[in-house]
Structure formats: C-alpha cells, structure tokens
N, C-alpha and C positions, 0 to 999 in steps of 0.2 A: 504494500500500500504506500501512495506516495501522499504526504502529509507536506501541503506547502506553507499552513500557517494556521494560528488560531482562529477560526471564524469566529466563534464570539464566546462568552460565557453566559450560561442560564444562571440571572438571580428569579428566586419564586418569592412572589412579595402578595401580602395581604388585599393590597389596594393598589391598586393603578395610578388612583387620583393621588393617593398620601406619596407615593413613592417619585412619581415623575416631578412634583416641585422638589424634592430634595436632590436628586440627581443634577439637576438644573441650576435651584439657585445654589445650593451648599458647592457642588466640583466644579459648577459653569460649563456643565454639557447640555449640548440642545436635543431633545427629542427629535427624531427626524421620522420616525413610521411611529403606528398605531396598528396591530393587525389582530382581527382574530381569527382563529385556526380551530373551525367549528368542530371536525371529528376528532380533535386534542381536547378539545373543550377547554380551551388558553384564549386570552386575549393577550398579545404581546405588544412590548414598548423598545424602539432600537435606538441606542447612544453608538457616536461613536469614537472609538479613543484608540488614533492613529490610526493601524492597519487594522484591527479589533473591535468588535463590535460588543458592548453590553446589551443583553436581551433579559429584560425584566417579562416575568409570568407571572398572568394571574388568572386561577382556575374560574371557571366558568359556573361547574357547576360540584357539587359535593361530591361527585367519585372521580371527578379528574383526578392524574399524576399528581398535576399540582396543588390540587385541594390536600389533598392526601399528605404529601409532604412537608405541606405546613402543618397538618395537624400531628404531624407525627414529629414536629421539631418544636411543641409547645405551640404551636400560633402564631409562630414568630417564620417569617421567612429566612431567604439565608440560599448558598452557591447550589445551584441544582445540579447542572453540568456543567460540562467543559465540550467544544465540537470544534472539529479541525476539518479544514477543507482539505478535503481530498481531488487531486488531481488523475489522477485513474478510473476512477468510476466509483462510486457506492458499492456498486453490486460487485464490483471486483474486491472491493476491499472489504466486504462482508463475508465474501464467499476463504478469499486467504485469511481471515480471523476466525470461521471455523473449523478451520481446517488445522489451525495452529491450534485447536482447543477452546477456542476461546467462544463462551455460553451467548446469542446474541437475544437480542428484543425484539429484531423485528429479521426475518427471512429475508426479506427483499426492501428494496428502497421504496419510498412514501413523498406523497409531497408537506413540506412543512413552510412555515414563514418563508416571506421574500420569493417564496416561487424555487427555492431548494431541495435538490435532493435530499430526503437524509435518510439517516437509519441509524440504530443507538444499541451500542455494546452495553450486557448486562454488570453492571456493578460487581457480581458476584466474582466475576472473570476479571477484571481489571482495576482490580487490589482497592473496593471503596468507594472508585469514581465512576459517576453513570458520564458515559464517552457515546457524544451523536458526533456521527459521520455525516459531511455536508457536502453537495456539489453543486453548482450554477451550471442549471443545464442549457443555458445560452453562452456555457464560452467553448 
C-alpha cells in the first residue's frame, strides 16, 4: 500500500455548533465544508491545517459509530481516527492488509465525505487505532 500523506484526523465531538466556534475562534481555523454522510449517520465539519485536514463528527443519530463513541468515552468526545491517503487504490490496499493478517471493517471501499474512497482497518488489528483508508477518485 502506498500511503502518501495524512488525509485528515477524525475528532467525534458532541455538537457541531459548540465545537466549530472553538476551532475557529480559539486556533483561527476557518470551517470550509459542512457535510452529512446519511448511511454513517455523521454530519461532518473540515478544517484545514496545511496539507491535513481536521474532520470533526457528529453522530446523527443514537446507534451511529459516533454516537456510540462518545458514549462510551463518558460524553465527552475526543481523536476517533487517523486516515491516510492512499495512492494505489483502496481496494488494493484492503485487499494487501488482509492478506498480511490484518482484521478489516469494511471488505470493499465505500463512499465517504468529500466524495472519497474509503474503507477502515479494525482497531483490533492495528494496535488501538481505528485507521480509514482514503482515495480521490478524481485524481
């Protein structure tokens, strides 16, 4: 798998509204997207800081990922993932991380935010950290 860069980090944050003026006015980052991502059941918010994109979640609805990880971190949000763009393909890079053993989430690539490929390595397999795999399937 060839990994050219950090495409962004997931924070899961309680509230949209609380979290994007503090990003804003506190680091003096501007919000630039707003998306929600109906079958994640996430609303997301994208900062950007250099090549790296911060991507604030917020679950939609009580059984989302994200709902779930809040409630299971006290109520308090906090780093969800980590997603690195891959330059080879998703599905290639899915396919050589099971093969290396490694437990995944999703079989095949999906559409996620921005109109990216992704697909996400289970935690279990890569020591703690939930790892999504991203492509722009316009380059």
């Amino acid at each position: 798998m060839e990994i050219s860069h950090i495409e962004h980090v997931g924070i899961a944050v309680p509230s949209l509204e609380e979290a994007i003026p503090f990003y804003e006015k506190m680091l003096g980052l501007k919000c630039f997207a707003i998306e929600e991502v109906v079958d994640q059941k996430v609303r997301t918010a994208f900062f950007k800081v250099g090549q790296t994109k911060i991507e604030l979640l917020e679950g939609t609805s009580e059984d989302s990922a994200i709902s779930k990880f809040i409630a299971n971190n006290g109520g308090r949000g906090g780093i969800q993932h980590i997603a690195f763009a891959i330059e080879d393909g998703v599905a290639n890079a899915l396919a050589e991380a099971e093969e290396k053993g490694c437990r995944l989430i999703d079989k095949a690539p999906r559409k996620g935010a921005e109109g990216l490929n992704i697909a996400f390595l289970h935690p279990k397999s890569t020591c703690g950290t939930l790892i999504e795999l991203c492509e722009d399937p316009n380059k």
